[in-house]
Backbone as CSV, one residue per row, in Angstrom:
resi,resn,N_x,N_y,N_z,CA_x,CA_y,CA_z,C_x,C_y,C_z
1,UNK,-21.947,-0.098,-7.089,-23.311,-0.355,-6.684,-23.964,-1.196,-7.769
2,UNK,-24.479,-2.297,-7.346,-25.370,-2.999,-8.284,-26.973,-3.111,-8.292
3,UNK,-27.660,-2.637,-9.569,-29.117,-2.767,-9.184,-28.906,-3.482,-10.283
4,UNK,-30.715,-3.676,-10.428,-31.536,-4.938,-11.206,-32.032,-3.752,-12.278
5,UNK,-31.934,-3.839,-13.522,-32.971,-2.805,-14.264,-33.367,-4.241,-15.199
6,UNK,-35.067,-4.353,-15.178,-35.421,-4.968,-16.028,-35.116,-6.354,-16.045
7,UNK,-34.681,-7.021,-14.667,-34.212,-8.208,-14.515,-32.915,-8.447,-14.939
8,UNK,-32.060,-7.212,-15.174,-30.435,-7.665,-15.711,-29.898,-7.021,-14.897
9,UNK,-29.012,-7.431,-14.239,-27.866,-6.436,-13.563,-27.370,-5.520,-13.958
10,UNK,-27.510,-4.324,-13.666,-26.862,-3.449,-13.599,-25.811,-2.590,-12.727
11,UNK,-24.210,-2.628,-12.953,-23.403,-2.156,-11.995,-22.777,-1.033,-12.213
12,UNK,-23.187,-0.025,-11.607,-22.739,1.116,-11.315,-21.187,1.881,-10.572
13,UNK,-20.203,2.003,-11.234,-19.125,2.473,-9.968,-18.695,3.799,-10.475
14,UNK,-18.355,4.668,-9.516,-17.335,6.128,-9.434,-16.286,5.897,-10.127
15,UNK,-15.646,6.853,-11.293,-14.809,6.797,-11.704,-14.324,8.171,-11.520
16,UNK,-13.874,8.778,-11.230,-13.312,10.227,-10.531,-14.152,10.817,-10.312
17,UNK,-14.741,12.064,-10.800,-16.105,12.729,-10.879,-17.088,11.947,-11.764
18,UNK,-16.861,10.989,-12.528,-18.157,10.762,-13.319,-18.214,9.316,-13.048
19,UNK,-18.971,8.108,-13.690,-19.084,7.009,-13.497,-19.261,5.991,-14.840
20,UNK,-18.647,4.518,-14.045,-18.684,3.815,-15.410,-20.132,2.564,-15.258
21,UNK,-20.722,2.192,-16.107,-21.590,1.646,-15.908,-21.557,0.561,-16.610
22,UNK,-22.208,-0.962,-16.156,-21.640,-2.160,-17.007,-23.443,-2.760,-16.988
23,UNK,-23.630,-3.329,-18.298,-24.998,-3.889,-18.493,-24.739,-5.119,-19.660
24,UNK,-24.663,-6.207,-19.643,-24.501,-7.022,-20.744,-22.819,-7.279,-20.569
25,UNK,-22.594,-7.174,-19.911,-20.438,-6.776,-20.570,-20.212,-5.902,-21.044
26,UNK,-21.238,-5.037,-21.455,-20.593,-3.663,-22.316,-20.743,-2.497,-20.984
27,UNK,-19.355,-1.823,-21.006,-19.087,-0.849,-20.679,-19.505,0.777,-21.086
28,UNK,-20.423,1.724,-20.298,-20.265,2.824,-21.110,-19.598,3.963,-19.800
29,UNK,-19.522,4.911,-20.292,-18.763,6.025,-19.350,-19.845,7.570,-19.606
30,UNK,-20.398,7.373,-18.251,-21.587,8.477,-17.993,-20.583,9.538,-17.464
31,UNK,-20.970,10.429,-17.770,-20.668,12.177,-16.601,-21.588,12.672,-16.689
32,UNK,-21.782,13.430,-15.111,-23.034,14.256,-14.766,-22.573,15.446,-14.972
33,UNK,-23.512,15.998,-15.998,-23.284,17.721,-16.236,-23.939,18.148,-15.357
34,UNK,-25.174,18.239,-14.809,-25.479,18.971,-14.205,-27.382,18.156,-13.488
35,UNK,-26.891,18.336,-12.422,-27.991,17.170,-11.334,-29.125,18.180,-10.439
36,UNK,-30.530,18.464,-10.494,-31.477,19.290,-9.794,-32.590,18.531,-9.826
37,UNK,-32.872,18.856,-8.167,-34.928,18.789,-8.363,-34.667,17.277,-9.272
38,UNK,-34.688,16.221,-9.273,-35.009,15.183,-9.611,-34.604,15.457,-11.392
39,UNK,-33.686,16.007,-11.890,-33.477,16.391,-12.869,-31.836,15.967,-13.401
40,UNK,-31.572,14.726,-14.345,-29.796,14.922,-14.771,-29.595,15.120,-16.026
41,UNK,-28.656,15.888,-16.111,-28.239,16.051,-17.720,-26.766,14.827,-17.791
42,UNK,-27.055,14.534,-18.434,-25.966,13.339,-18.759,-25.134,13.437,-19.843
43,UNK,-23.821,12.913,-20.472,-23.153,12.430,-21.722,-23.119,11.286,-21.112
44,UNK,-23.435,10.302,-22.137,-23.536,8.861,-21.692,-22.409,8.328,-23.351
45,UNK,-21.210,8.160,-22.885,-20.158,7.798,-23.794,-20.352,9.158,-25.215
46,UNK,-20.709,10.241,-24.583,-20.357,11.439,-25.333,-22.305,12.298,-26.130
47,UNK,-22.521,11.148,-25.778,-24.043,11.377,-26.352,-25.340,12.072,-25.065
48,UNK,-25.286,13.271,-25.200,-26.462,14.308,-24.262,-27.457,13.472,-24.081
49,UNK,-28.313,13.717,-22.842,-29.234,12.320,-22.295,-29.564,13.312,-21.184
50,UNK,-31.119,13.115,-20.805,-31.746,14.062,-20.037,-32.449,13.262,-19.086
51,UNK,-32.433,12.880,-17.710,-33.110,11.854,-17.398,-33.863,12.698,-15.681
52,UNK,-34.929,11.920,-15.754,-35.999,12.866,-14.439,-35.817,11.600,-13.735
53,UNK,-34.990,11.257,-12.376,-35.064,10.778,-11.493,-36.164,10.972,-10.278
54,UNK,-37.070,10.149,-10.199,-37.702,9.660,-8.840,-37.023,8.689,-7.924
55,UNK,-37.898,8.490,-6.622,-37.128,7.249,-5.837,-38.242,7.135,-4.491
56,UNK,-38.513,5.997,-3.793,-39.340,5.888,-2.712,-38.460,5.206,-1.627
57,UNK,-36.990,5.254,-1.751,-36.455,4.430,-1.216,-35.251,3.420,-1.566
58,UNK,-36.263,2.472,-1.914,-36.315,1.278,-2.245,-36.041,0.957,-3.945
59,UNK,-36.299,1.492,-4.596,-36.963,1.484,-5.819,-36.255,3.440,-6.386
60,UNK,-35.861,3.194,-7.728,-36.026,4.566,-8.578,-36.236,4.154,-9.825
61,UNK,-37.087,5.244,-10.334,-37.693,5.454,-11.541,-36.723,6.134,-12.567
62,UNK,-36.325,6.151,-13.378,-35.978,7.022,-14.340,-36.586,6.800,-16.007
63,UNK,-36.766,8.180,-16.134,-37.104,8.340,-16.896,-36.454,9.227,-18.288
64,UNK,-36.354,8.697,-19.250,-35.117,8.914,-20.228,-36.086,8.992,-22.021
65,UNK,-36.265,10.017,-22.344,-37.194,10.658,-23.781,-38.394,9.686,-23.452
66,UNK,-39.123,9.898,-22.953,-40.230,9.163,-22.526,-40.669,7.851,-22.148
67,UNK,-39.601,6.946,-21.879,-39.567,5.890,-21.308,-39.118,5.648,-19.715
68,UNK,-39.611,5.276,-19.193,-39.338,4.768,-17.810,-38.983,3.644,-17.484
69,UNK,-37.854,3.506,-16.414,-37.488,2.072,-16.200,-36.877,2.193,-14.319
70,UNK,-37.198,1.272,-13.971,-37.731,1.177,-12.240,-36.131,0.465,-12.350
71,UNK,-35.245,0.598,-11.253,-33.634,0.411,-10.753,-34.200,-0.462,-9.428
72,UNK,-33.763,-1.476,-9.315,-34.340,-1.518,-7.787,-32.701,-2.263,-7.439
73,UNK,-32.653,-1.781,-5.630,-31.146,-1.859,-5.162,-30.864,-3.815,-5.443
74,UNK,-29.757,-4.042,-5.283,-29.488,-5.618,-5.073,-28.828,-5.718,-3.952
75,UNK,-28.181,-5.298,-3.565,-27.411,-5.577,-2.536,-27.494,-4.300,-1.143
76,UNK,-27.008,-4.382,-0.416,-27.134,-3.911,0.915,-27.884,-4.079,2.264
77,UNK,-27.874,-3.671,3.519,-28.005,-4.523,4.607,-29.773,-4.806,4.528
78,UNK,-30.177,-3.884,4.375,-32.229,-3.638,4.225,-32.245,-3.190,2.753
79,UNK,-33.765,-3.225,2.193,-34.352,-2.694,1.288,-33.839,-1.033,1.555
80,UNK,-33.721,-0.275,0.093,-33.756,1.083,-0.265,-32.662,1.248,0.946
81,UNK,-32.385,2.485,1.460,-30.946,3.235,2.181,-30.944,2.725,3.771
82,UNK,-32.235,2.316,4.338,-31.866,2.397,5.459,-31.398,1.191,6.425
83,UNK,-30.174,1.530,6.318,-29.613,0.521,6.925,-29.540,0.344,8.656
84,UNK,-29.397,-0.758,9.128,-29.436,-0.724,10.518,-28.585,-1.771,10.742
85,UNK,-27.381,-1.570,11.893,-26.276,-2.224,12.054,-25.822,-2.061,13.680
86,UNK,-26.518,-3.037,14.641,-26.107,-2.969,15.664,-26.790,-1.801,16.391
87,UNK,-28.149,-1.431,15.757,-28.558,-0.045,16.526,-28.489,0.815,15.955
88,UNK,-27.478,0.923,15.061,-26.935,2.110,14.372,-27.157,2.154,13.065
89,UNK,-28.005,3.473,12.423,-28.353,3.752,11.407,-26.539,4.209,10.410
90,UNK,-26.761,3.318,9.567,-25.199,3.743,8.950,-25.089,3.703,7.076
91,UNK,-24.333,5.152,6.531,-23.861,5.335,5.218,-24.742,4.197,4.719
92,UNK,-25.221,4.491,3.235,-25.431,3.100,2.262,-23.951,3.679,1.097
93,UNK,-23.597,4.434,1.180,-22.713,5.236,0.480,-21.731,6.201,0.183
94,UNK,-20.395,6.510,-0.015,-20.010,7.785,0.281,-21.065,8.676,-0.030
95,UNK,-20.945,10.332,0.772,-21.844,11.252,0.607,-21.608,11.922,1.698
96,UNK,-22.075,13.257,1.401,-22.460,14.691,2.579,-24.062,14.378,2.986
97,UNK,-23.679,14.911,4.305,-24.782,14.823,5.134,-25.371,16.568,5.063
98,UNK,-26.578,16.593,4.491,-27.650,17.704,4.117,-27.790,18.397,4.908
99,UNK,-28.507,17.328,6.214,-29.540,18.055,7.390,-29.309,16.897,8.503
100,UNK,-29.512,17.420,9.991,-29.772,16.593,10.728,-31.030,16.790,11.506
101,UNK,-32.121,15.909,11.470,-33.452,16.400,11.936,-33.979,16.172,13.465
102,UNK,-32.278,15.478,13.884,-32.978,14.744,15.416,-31.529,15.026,16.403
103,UNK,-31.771,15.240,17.591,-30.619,15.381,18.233,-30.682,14.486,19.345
104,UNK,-29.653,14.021,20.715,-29.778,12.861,21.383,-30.511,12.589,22.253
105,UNK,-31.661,11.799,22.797,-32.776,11.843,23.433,-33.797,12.051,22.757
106,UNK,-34.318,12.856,21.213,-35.224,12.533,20.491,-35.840,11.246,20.742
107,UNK,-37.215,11.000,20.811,-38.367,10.156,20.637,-38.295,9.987,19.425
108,UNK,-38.539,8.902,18.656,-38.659,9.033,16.771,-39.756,7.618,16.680
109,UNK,-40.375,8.019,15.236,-41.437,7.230,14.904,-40.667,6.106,13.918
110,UNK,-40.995,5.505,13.977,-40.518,4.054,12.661,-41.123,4.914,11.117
111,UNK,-39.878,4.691,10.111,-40.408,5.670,8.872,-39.751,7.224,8.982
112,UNK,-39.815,7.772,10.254,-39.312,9.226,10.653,-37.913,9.493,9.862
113,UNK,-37.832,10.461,8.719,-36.621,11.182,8.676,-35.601,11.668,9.458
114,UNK,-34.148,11.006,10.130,-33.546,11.637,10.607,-32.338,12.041,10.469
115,UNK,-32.527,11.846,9.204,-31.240,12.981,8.320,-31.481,12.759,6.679
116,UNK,-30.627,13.794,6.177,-30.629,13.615,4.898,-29.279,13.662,4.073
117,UNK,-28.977,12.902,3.068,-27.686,13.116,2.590,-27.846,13.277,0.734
118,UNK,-26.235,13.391,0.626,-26.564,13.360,-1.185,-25.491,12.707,-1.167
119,UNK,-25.598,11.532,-2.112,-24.790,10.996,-2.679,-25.074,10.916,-4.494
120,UNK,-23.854,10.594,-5.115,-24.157,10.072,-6.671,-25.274,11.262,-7.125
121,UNK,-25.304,12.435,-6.209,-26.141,13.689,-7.055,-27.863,13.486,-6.589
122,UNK,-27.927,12.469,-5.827,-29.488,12.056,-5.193,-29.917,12.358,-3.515
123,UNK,-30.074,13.042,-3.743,-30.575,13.058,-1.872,-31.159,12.154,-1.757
124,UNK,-30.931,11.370,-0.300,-31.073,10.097,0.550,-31.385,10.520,1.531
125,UNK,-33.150,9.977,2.038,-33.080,10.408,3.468,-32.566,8.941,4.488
126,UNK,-32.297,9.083,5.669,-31.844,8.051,6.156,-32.823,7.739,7.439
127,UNK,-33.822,6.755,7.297,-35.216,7.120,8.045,-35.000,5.818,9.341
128,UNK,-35.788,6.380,10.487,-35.732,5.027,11.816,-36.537,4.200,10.942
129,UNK,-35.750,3.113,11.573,-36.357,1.445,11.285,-37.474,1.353,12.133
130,UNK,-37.419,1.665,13.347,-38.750,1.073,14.146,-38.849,2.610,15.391
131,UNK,-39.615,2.383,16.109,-39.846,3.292,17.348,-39.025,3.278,18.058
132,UNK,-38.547,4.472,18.501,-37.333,4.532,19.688,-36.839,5.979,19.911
133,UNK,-35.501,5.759,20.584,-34.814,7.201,21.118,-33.539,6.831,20.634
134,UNK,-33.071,8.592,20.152,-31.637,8.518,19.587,-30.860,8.508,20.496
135,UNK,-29.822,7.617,20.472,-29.042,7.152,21.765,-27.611,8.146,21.531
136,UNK,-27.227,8.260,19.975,-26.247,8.959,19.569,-26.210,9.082,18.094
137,UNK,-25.754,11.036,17.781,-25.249,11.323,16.714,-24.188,11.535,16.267
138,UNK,-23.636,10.715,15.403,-22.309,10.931,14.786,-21.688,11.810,14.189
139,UNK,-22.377,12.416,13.209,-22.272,13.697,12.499,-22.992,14.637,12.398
140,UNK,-22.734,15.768,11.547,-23.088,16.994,11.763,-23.556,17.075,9.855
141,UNK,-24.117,18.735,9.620,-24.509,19.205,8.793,-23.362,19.460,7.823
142,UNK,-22.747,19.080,6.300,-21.660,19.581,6.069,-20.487,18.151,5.818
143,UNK,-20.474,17.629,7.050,-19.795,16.387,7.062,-19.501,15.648,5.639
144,UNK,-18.987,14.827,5.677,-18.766,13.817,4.156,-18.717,12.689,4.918
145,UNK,-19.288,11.579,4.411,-19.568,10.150,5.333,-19.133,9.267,3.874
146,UNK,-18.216,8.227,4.636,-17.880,7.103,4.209,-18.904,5.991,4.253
147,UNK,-19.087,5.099,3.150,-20.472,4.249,2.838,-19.806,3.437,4.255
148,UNK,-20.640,2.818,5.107,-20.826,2.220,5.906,-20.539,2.470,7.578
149,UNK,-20.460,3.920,7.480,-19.819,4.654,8.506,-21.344,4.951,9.155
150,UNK,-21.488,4.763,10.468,-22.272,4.705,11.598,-22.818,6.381,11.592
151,UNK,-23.835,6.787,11.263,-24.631,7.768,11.447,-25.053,8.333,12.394
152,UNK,-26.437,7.427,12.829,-26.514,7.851,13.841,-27.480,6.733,14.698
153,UNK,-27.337,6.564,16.061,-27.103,5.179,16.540,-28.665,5.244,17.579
154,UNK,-29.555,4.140,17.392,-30.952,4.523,18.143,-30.925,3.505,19.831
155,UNK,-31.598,3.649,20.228,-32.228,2.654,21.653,-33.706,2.349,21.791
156,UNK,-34.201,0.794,21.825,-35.565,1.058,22.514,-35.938,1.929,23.314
C-alpha cells in the first residue's frame, strides 16, 4: 500500500505478521504488539513506539509522542476504502469482515455503512457510493476477504 505522508511516498507492505515500510529508500521493519480503540503499540526496527490512530476515510491521522502527521491513500479505485467496481462495492484490502449492516433488497443512503472490516489492525467501514438497493451480498460476518474481492454488489 502506498500513501503520501508529508508529500513523500510512503510504502507500506505485509511481511508475515508484521510489516516493512519504505520512506526515502530506507527500509524499516514495524511489528504490531498490540492494536485497540484507535490505539498501536509498535517496535519500529526494535525501538517501542505508541501511536493513536484516527481516520475519516480518506485521510488518517497518526499521532506518535505528540506529533501528528495526516497519511492520505495514493492509489486505489475512489478516495479513502470505498471502492465501486461495476456496481459492486469491493475489498480495498485483505481483511475479515466485522459486521454486515444490510441484507438483499435493503434501500441504502449514499455515505450509509454497509459493512465493516479490519484490516492491517484498522477497522474499515465499507460505505454506499450513492442511493440505491442492495442487489447482492457476498459475504458473511467472520469471512476473510481478499483485497479486491466483490463485497457486496448495489442497483439503482
Amino acid at each position: 500500500m502506498k500513501t503520501i505522508l508529508n508529500s513523500q511516498v510512503v510504502e507500506i507492505n505485509p511481511s508475515g505478521e508484521n510489516y516493512t515500510v519504505t520512506l526515502d529508500g530506507k527500509t524499516v521493519f514495524v511489528q504490531v504488539i498490540r492494536a485497540e480503540d484507535g490505539r498501536m503499540d509498535l517496535l519500529i526496527d526494535g525501538q517501542r513506539v505508541t501511536a493513536h490512530v484516527s481516520s475519516d476515510m480518506a485521510k488518517r491521522w497518526v499521532t506518535i509522542d505528540g506529533r501528528t502527521i495526516m497519511l492520505t491513500k495514493t492509489s486505489g479505485a475512489k478516495q479513502g476504502v470505498r471502492h465501486d467496481h461495476a456496481g459492486g462495492l469491493i475489498a480495498p484490502m485483505p481483511g475479515q469482515v466485522r459486521s454486515v449492516s444490510v441484507r438483499v433488497g435493503d434501500v441504502v443512503k449514499k455515505g450509509q455503512t454497509l459493512l465493516t472490516m479490519e484490516a492491517m489492525k484498522m477497522e474499515i467501514r465499507i460505505q454506499a457510493l450513492k442511493d440505491g438497493r442492495v442487489k447482492s451480498v457476498f459475504v458473511s460476518q467472520g469471512q476473510t476477504v481478499e483485497r479486491e474481492q466483490i463485497l457486496i454488489e448495489m442497483e439503482d
